[in-house]
N, C-alpha and C positions, 0 to 999 in steps of 0.2 A: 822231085823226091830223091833223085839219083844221087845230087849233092851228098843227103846224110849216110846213104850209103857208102858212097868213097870215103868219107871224114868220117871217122869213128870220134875221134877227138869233139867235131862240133856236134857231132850228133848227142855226144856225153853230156858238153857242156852247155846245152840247150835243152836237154833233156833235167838238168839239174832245178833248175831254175822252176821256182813255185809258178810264179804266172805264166799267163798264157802267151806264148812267142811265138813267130809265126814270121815267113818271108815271102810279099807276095809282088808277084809281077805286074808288068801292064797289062793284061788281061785278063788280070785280080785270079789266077792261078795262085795257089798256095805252094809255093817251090818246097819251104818248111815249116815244121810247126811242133810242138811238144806237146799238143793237147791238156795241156796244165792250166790253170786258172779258173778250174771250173768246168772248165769243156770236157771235159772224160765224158759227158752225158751222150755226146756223138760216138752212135753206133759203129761197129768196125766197119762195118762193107762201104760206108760213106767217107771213109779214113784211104782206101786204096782209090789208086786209080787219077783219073784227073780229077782235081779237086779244087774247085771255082767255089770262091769266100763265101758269095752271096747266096751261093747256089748250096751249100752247106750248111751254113750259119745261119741264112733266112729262107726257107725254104718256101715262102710265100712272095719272095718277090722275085724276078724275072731277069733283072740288073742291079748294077752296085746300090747301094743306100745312098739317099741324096743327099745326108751328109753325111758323105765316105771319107776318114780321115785321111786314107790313105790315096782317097783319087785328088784331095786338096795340095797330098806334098807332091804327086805325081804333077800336077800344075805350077803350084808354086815353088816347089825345089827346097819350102821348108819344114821345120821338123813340127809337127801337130799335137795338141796335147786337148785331149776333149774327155768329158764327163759324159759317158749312157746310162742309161738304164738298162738291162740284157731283162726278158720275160724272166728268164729263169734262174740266172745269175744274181741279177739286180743291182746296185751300185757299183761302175765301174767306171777307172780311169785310164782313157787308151793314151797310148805316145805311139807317134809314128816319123819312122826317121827315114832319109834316103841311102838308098846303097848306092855306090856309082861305081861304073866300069873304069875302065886305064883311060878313056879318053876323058873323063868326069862327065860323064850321062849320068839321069837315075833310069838306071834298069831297073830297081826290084826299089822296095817299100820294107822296112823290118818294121812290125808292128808287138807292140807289147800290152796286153791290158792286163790289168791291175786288180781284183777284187776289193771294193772301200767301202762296203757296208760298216762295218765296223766305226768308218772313220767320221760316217756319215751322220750315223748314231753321234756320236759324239760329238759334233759338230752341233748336230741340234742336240743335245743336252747343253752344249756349253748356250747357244743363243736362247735356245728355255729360261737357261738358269742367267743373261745376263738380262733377257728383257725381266725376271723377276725380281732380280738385284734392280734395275731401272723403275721397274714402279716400285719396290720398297723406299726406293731412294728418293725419288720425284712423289711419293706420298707424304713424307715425313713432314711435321711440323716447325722441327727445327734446321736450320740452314745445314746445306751439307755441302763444301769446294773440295776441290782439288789444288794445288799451285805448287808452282817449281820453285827450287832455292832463291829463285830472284824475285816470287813473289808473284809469278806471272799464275794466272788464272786457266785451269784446263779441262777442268768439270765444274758446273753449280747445279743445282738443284731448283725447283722452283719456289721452295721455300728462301734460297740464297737471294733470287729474285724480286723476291716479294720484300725480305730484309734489306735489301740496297736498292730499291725503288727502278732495278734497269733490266732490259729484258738478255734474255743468256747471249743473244747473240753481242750487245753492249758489253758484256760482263768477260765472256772467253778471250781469252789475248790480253786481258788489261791487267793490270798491278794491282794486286791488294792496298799497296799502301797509297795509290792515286786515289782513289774510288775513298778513301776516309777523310775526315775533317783534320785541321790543321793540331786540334787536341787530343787527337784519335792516333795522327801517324806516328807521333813518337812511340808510343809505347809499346804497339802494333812492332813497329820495326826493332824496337831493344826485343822483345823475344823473338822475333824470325831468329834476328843476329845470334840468338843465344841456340836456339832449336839449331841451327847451322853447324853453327858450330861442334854442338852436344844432342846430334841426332839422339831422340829418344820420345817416347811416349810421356807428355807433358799437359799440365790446364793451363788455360790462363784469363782469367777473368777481368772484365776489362767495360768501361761505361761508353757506352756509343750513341753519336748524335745519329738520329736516324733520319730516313729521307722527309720525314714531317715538321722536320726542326723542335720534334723533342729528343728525348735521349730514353735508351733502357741497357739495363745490366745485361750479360753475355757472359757465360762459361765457355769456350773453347777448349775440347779436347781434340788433340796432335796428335797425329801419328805417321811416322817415317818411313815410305813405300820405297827398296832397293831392287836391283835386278841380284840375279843368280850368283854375279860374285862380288855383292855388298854394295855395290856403287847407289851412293843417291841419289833415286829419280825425283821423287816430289813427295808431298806431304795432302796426305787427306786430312779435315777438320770438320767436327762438327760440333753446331754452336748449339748450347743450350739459353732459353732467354728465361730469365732466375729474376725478373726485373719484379713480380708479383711477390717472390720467396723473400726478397732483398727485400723489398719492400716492408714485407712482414716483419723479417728479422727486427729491423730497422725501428719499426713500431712495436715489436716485441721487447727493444733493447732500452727504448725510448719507457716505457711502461714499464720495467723493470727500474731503470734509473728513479722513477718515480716514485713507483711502491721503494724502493732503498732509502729516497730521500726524507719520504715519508715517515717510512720503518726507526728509520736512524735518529731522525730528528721529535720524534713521538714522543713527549714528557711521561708518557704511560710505557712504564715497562712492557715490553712486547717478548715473548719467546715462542718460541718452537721445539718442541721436544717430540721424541718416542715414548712407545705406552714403559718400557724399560727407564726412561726416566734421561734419557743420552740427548742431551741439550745440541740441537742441530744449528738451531740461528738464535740469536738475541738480538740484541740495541744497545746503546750506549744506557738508556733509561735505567733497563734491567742492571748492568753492571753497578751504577750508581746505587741504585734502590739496594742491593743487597749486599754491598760495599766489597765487592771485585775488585781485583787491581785493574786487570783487563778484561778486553773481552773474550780471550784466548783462556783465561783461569773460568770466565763462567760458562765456556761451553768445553771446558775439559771436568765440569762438575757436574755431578748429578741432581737432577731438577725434582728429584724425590725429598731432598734436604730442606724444602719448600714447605713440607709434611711435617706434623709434631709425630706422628704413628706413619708405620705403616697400615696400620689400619683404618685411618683417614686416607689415604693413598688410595686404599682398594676401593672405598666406598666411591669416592673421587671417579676413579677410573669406571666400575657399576654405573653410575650414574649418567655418566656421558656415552653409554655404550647403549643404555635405554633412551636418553632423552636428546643425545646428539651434542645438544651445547647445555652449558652452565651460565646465566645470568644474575651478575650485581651479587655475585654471594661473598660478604665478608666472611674474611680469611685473616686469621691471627698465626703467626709465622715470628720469624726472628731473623735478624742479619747473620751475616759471617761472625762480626763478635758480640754475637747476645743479644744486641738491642733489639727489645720488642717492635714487632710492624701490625701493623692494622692494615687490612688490605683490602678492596674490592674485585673482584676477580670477572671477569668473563673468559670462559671457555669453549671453545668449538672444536667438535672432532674431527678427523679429515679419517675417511673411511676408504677402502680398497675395495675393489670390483664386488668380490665375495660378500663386501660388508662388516670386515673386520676393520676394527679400530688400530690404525698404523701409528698419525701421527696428532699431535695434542696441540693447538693454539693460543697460546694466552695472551692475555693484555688485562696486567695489572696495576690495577690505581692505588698508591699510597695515601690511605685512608688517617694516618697516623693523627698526624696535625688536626684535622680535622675531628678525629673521634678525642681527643685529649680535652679538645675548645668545648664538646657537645659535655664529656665529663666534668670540665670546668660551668660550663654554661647549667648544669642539672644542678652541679653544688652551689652555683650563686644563687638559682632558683627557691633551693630548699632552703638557704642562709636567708634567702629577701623573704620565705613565706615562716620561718620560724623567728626573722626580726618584727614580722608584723604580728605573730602570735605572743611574742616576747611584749614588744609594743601597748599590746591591749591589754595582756595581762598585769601590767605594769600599771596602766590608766586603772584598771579596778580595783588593785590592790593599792593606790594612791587615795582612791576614796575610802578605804578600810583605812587604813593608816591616819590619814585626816581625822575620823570619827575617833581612832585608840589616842591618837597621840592629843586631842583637841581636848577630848574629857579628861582624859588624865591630868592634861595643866588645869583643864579647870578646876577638878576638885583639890590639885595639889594646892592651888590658891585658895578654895575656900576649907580649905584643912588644917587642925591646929596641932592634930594630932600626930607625935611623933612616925609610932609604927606605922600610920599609914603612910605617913608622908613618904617613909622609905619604900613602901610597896610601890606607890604610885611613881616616884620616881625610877625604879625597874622599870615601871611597863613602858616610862616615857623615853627611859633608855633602850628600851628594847625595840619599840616605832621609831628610833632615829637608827639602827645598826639594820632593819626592815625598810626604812628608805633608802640607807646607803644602797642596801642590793637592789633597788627599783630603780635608784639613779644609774646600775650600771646595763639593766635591763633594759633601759630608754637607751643608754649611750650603745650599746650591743641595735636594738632597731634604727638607731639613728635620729630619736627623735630628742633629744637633749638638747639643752641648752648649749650652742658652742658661743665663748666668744672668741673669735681666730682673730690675731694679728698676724704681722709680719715676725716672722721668729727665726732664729737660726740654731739650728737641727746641733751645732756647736757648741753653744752655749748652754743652750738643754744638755748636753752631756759633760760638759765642766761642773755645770750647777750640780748633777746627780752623782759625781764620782766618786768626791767626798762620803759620803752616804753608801753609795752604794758598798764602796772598802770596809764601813764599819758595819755592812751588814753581810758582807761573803764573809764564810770560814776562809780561816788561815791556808787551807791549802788549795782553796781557788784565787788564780792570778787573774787580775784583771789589766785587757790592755786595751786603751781607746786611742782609735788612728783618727785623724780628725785631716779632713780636706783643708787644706789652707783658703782656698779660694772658694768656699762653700756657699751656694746662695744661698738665699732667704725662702723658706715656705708662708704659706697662709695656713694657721692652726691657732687653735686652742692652746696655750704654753700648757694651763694644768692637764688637758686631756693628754698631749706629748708626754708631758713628765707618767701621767702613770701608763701608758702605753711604753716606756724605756722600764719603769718599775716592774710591771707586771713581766715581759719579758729578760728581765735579769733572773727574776723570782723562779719562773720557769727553767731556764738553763742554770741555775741553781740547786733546783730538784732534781735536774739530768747527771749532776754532776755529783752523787755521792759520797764519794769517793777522793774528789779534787780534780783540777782540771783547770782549764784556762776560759774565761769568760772576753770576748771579744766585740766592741761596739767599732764602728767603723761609719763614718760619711763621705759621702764623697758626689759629685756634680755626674749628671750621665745626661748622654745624649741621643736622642731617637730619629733619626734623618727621618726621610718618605723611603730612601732607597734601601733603607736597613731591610738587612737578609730577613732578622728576626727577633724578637723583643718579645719581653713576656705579654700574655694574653692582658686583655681588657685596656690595656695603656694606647694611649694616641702620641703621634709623633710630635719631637718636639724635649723640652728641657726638664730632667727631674734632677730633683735630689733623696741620694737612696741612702736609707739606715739601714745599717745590718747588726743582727745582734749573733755570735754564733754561738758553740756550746763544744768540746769535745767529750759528749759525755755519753749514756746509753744509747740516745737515738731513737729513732719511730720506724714502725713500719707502714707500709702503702694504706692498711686499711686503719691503722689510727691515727695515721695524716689525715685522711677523707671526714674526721670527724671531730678535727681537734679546735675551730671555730666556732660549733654548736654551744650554746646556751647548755649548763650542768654537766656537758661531758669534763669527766676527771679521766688522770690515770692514778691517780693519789688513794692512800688508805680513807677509808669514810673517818671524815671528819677534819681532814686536812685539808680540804679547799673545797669553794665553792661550785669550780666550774664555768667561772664566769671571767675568769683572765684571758685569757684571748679572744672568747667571744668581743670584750669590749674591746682588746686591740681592734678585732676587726670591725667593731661597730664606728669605731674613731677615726681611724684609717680610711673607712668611706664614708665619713662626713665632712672628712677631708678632702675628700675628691679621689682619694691613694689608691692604691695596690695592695696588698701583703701578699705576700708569696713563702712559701715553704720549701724546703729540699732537706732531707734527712735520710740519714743510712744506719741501720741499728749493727750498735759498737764504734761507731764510727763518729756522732754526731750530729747534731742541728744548726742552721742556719733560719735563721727569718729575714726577709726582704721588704724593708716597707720603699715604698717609691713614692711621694710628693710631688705635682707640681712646682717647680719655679720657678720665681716671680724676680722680675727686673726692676719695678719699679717699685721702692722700700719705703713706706715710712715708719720712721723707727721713734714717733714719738711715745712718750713712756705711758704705763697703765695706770691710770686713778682708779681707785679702790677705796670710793664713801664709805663712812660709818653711818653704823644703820640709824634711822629716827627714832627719839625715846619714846616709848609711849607716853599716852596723855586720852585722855578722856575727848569723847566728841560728840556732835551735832548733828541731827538733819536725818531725814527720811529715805530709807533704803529698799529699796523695793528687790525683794531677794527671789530668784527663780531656780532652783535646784530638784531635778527630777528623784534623786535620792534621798526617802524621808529624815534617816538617819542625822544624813550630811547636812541637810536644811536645818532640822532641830538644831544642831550644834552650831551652825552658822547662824541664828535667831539668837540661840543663846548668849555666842559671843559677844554679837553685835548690841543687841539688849545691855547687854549688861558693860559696854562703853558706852553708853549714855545714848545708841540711834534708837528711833523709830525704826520697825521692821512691816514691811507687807512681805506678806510670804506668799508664791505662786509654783504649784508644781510641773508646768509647761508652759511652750510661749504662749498658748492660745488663753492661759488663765490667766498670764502676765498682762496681754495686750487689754484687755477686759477691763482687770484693775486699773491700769492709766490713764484709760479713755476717762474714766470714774471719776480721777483724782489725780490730772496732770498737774497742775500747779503744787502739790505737795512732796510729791516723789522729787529728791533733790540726785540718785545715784541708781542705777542700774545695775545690779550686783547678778549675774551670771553664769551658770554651767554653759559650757559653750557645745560638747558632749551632749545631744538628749534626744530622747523619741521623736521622730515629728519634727520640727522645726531646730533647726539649731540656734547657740544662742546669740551667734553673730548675727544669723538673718534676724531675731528677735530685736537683738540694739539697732539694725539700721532700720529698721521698720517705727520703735520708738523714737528716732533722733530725726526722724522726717515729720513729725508732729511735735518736736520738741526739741531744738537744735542745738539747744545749750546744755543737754542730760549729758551728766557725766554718766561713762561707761567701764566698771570695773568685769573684766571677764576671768574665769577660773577654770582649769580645766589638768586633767593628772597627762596629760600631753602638755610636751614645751610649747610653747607659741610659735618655733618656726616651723615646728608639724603641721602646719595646716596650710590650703593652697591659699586662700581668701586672706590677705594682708589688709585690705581698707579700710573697718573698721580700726583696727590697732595703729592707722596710717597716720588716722583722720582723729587722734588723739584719744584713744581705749587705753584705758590701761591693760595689765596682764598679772595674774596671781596664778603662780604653780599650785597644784595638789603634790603631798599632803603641805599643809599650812598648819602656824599653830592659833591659839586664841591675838597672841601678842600681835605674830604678822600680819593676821588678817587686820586685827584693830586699827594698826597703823595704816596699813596699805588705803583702809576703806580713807583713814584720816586725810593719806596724803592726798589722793583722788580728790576729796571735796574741796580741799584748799590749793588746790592748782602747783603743786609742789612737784 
């Protein structure tokens, strides 16, 4: 202790000094010490005097500690650095070094310990926190490396393990880029080289064959681990496996394509709107359907414009907001320019969490076409069931007209008498201008007599031009365009001609005022692939008359009515009402069309369309002179369910020299011939009658008698009726009304085979 006495100097600077310092000899005597590092806890009076370490320090033991660092350097000459524990102190790090005298002995031992609690803590905080870093890391499901710029492998995880099929100690040391497939390394290696480069926090996603020899998708994210002054040590990575997510996508993208393809290619306008009306998606359909330019013009428009009201909108919008969707509800709307649409609609709402109505789906069917053909199809319905009322009423009022016009010639011939002759002559005049309108009531149902040759639609209007000029006023122009190359139809020439007549007569009424009258022919043609042709026509060759007018014009709802039987638009007394019925009765006994289009102020057109025919014969028409009358012979066996019309037909007959048996149905007919076949030489007929008709009544006679002549009568033309055999099989045929004359002869010709 003398030492620090003399040395003020080292006594200073040993005394400075936080830890505990201390110099001891070989016989662990304390020569100095500073009592610092904790030791201040040693009492003074153990501080003086001789001061032996052990005998200080450890007051329970006897000699040095058995591991005394300082009896270590005492032996081995070198310098000792050990970790205690002190009871009271607690973490300490001693160093002991040798002092040596002039000859280089160790005399003495300088000893220094340390107080490292603090260090120790810390120590274990840091292996706390990396064994918890180590199982976060060796829990994880996705792969987690380490590697250096070259690629070399310096941590993995056991998930890295489990991804590359090798256990860590195969995997530490090795190269990322050996360890991958030959499809693998490239791509691998172009981003190291780039990460290398442009150190920085990067992804990089990337498809990897795995140890199974299949493959899954990988997210890698980088990141560039440096020491204190920037240098690049190595890069941590860890993989995410996205191989499920891709997968999805993938199938998400693939179902998308599909709904698109679908969507796009959908003949049914498809949209997407907001309850605001802000057209989000459409189709190419929609644009079409409501004549868009683009698809970019009809999703910059509003889908409200689809509405005639906003007040059909709200109801619209109410409705789907109670019942969720809208089904098959036609929808009358209009395009971009005006033209009306017929639509069928489905609608479904797409609702928000809350249950509000966000967004609206449609898909709309262009109804148009269709509801136009169901309008057409209702007006040919009501035409075919007012030509069969037309029809019928025509056959009864042909039996009235028979009985006025029959008696009237009779009495006009047994009449000497001036004044009446003239009376009766009116009435006979007036049952022949009463037939005319029956004949056009039959030609209006279609059941008239046609005879159609081969005709051309040309010549028909050459014939009528002449005429026609001397009956327009001076200040209608008429111009007729004529097809050169025009084919032939199968018609009636006279039914044509007043079907050309009646329709000048018409656009002659339209015209006032003056105007231009326009007839026109011309060849038209209807492939299979034709976009569109007028309704009721089959593909294939017509020829089309058009007659037009630029004159007042028609509206939609006197278009709808202007083929009916008695509809006028004329002052009462001016027409019948029966000119275009019969165009259109003519026209489809022709097999034709007629079609209308008309704009008021603007004009009429009419369209008739004919089949035609290729192969013509163009030989000319015979036209007999009728047979004179003459008086006859033979027994007539007459069958007419109408008293009236029997009487008069008894009468006539009687009184040309026949025998008459008279029977008012077949079953009284069949009765009388059983009777009295051999006398009956003619079968005279209503074919018309309660009960039996009279065809079945002749072939029922003509199987008991096979040489009976068979005249039949009936206020229907004979090609009205389905049953042709009788008339095949040599029947003759007499129209209702007839007069005394015709019938005399007809009966005449009948019996002499003429």
């Amino acid at each position: 202790m003398d030492c620090l006495d003399k040395d003020p100097l080292i006594h200073h600077l040993i005394g400075s000094i936080p830890d505990f310092i201390a110099v001891i000899d070989r016989d662990f005597r304390v020569v100095v010490c500073n009592w610092g590092g904790g030791y201040d806890y040693v009492p003074s009076e153990k501080r003086a005097g001789e001061i032996i370490c052990y005998k200080t320090f450890r007051s329970d033991q006897s000699g040095p500690c058995r591991d005394c660092c300082a009896e270590e350097v005492f032996q081995t000459g070198e310098p000792c650095i050990r970790e205690t524990v002190h009871p009271l102190i607690g973490h300490q790090e001693m160093r002991c070094s040798p002092l040596l005298d002039q000859d280089g002995n160790i005399t003495r031992v300088m000893v220094q310990i340390c107080e490292i609690n603090a260090k120790k803590q810390a120590e274990k905080a840091l292996l706390d926190s990396e064994a918890g870093y180590r199982m976060l890391v060796e829990s994880q499901v996705d792969p987690i490396c380490r590697w250096r710029p070259d690629g070399t492998l310096t941590f993995v995880n056991e998930a890295y393990c489990r991804f590359m099929g090798k256990s860590r100690d195969q995997l530490l040391g090795s190269r990322i880029p050996d360890l991958l497939s030959q499809a693998d390394r490239r791509s691998f290696e172009d981003h190291m080289t780039s990460l290398i480069a442009e150190p920085r926090i990067a992804q990089f996603e990337q498809k990897i064959v795995t140890c199974d020899e299949g493959y899954r998708w990988f997210i890698w994210s980088d990141r560039p681990i440096s020491d204190d002054d920037g240098e690049l040590l190595e890069f941590q990575s860890v993989a995410r496996d996205v191989t499920t997510i891709r997968l999805a996508l993938e199938n998400l993208r693939q179902s998308e394509e599909r709904f698109r393809e679908v969507f796009e290619n959908d003949l049914t306008a498809n949209l997407v709107a907001t309850v605001n009306g802000q057209v989000v998606d459409c189709n190419t359909a929609y644009v079409r359907l409501f004549g868009f330019s683009s698809v970019e013009q009809a999703r910059s428009m509003c889908a409200l414009h689809l509405f005639q009201s906003q007040e059909s909108a709200s109801k619209l919008m109410d409705f789907i907001r109670r019942e969720k969707r809208l089904e098959n509800y036609e929808w009358e709307t209009k395009r971009l320019d005006g033209t009306p649409l017929s639509l069928i609609a489905n609608v479904i709402g797409v609702f928000d969490d809350e249950g509000e109505l966000t967004y609206l789906r449609a898909f709309l069917f262009d109804n148009t076409e269709l509801k136009n053909l169901q309008k057409q199809f209702l007006h040919a319905q009501k035409m075919e069931a007012m030509g069969r009322l037309a029809g019928g009423v025509a056959h009864d009022f042909n039996n009235l007209l028979t009985i006025i016009s029959g008696y009237g010639e009779y009495l006009l011939q047994e009449t000497s008498d001036g004044n009446m002759q003239t009376c009766l002559e009116q009435i006979c005049r007036a049952a022949d201008q009463a037939a005319a309108l029956t004949s056009q009531l039959l030609t209006f149902s279609r059941r008239q007599v046609c005879q159609a040759t081969e005709i051309n639609l040309n010549t028909l209007a050459a014939d009528l031009q002449d005429m026609l000029k001397r009956t327009l006023p001076a200040d209608i122009e008429l111009l007729v365009i004529s097809d050169p190359r025009l084919g032939f139809v199968r018609a009636d020439y006279g039914q044509m001609e007043q079907v050309l007549l009646n329709l000048a007569v018409n656009a002659r009424d339209a015209m006032p005022n003056g105007g231009r009258l326009t007839i026109e022919t011309v060849n038209i043609e209807f492939g299979e692939n034709s976009s569109s042709w007028p309704a009721g026509l089959k593909p294939g060759g017509y020829v089309m008359l058009s007659v037009s007018d630029n004159g007042i014009g028609m509206d939609s709802e006197t278009m709808s009515h202007i083929f009916e039987p008695f509809f006028t638009t004329k002052e009462s007394g001016k027409g019948t009402g029966l000119g275009l019925s019969t165009v259109y009765g003519i026209v489809q006994q022709s097999e034709g069309q007629v079609f209308v289009c008309s704009t008021p102020g603007v004009g009429t057109t009419f369209r008739i369309y004919l089949p035609r025919i290729e192969d013509v014969d163009q030989s000319a028409r015979i036209e007999s002179a009728p047979p004179q009358a003459a008086m006859g012979a033979g027994t007539v066996l007459l069958v007419e369910d109408n008293d009236v019309v029997r009487e008069l037909t008894h009468l006539v007959l009687q009184g040309g020299g026949y025998s008459v048996l008279q029977a008012q149905n077949a079953e009284e007919a069949v009765n009388i011939f059983e009777q009295r076949p051999d006398e009956i030489d003619v079968l005279l007929t209503d074919i018309v009658m309660p009960g039996r008709s009279g065809v079945s009544l002749a072939a029922e006679l003509r199987r008991l008698k096979p040489d009976l002549k068979v005249l039949l009568v009936s206020g229907y033309p004979k090609d009205a009726f389905e049953d042709q055999s009788i008339l095949d099989s040599g029947a003759h045929f007499l129209q209702k009304p007839f007069s005394p004359f015709s019938l005399s002869q007809k009966v005449r010709e009948v019996l002499s085979g003429v």
